[in-house]
N, C-alpha and C positions, 0 to 999 in steps of 0.2 A: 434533351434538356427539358424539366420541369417546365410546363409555363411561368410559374410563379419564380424562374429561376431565372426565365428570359425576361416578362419583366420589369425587372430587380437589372437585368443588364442594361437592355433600354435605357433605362432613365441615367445611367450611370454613363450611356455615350452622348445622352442631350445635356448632360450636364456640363458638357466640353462649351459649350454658348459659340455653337458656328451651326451650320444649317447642314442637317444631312440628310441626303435623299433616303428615300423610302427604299428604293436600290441597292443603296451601301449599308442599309440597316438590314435588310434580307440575307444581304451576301455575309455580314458579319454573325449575324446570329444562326446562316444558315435555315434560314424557312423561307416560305415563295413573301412576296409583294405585296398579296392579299391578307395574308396573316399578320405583316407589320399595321397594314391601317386596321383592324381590327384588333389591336393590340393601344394603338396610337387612342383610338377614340374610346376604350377600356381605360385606360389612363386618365383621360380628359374627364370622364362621367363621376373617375375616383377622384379627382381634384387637383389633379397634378397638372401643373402651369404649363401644358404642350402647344405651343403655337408654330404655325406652318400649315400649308397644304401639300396634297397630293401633286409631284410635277414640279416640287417648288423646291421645299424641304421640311424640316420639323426643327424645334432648338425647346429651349426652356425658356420664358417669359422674364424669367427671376430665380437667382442660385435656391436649391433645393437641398437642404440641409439632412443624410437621411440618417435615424438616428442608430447608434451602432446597439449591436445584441446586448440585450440586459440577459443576468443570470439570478439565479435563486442561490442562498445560500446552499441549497441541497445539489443544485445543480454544479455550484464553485466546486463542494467535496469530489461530486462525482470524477470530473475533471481531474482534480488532483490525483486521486486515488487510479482512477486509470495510467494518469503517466507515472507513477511510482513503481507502478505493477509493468509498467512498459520499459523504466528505466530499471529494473528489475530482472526483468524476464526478456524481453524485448529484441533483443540486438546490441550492435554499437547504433547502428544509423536509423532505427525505432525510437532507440530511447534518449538520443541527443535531441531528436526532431520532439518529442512528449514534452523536455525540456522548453526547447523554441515557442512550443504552443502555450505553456504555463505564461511563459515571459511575455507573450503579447498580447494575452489575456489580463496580465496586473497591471499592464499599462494602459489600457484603454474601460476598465471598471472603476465604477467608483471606490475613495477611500475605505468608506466605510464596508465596503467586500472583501479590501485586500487582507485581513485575518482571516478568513477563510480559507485562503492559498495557502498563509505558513500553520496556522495552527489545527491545522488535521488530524485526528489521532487513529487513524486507519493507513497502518502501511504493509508495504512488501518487502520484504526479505530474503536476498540472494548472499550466502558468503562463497568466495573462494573464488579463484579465476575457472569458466566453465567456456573449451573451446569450441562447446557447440552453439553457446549464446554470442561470445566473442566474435565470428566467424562462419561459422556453419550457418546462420539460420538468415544471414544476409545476402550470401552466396544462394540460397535456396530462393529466398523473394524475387531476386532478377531473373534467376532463371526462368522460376514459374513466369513472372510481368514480359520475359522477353519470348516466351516460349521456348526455350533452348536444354537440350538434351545435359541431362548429368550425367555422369560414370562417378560410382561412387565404392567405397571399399566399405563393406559390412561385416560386424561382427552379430551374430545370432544371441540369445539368452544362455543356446548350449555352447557356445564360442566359436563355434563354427562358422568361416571366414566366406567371404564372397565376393566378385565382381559384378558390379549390375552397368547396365546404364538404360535410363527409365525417361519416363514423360512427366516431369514435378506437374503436380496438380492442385496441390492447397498444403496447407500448414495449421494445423490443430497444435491447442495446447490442453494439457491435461493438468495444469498445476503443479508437474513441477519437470516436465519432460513435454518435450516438444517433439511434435512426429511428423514425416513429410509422407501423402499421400502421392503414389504414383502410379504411371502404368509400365508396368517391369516388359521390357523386351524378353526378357531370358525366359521368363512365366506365360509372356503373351495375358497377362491378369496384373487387376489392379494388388497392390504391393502398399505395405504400411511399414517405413523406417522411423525409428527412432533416432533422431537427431545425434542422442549423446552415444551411441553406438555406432556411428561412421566415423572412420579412423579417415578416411581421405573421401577428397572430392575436389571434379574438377568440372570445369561449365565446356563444353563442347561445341566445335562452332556451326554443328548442325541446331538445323530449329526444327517444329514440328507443328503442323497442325492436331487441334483437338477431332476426333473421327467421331463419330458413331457410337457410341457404346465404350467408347475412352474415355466419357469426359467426368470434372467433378461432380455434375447434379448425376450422372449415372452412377458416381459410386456412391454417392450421401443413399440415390433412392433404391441398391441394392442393398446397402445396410440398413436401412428402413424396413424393406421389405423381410430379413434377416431377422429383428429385432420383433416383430410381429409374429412368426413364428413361433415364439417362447413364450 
């Protein structure tokens, strides 16, 4: 965790107005004892109402109001235009949650922003039912997030059919096709599918660790190294 993230947590467990030990703030934020009070008295110097000692506990003096993120109008577009392009391209469960983030965002900015949420004239454009966005590319996120093995049916550019079952590793988008990055058992090498080109797939209930020379910064900085060449 960021310090600036810890914090930002901190003040948000003294803002509860009961006394907690230095103890329970270590064990909850996960860092030794010594780094809470050197956090506590970084707080104190920045002006924030911490009173307590060491041994005792800490609270806040007086409720602390903190204010919530402002945006820019450039910054409201950006927002928009990424969950469109998410609700778009996305997923089912990408671009519902793109959704969620719009919605809790118009309610907690001021009035005078909220035209910047509807009136954007930058958008994305998907027609037609696509079952690799439908389906496919949700089933691909947990696997990768669980680590667990695909078995996947592929067709080739020359049509040419195949069974794999791979190590998912990342998910690129290319604008208008989505590719899943893998480490192919069958090749023993990493493997580039294109999403709309898997006719099946299924999550397997083996999992895997990342090794050695399998992983995703190993293949970003082979094709790095690939692209240098030319």
């Amino acid at each position: 965790m960021r310090r600036a993230d810890r914090l930002f947590q901190l003040v948000q467990i003294l803002r509860n107005k009961r006394l907690v030990t230095a103890r329970e703030l270590a064990e909850r934020l996960e860092v030794s004892e010594r780094t809470i009070y050197r956090d506590i008295q970084d707080l104190s110097l920045s002006g924030v109402p911490v009173e307590g000692e060491a041994g005792v506990g800490y609270h806040l003096r007086y409720s602390l109001d903190i204010p919530p993120l402002m945006f820019t109008a450039a910054e409201i577009e950006a927002l928009v235009v990424g969950a469109r392009m998410l609700k778009a391209w996305g997923g089912n469960e990408l671009g519902s949650s793109a959704q969620s983030v719009l919605d809790k965002i118009h309610a907690v900015i001021p009035a005078e922003l909220h035209r910047h949420l509807e009136d954007s004239r930058l958008f994305a454009v998907r027609f037609g039912v696509r079952e690799d966005l439908e389906t496919t590319l949700d089933t691909c996120r947990h696997a990768i997030a669980q680590h667990r093995y695909l078995r996947l049916d592929y067709q080739r550019a020359d049509h040419e059919s195949s069974q794999r079952e791979v190590k998912p590793l990342g998910l690129f988008f290319w604008g208008n096709v989505w590719t899943l990055t893998a480490w192919c058992e069958l090749r023993n090498d990493f493997r580039t599918f294109r999403l709309d080109r898997i006719s099946g797939l299924d999550t397997l209930e083996r999992s895997f660790e990342e090794l050695a020379g399998q992983t995703l910064p190993d293949f970003v900085n082979l094709m790095r190294s690939q692209c240098e060449t030319f």
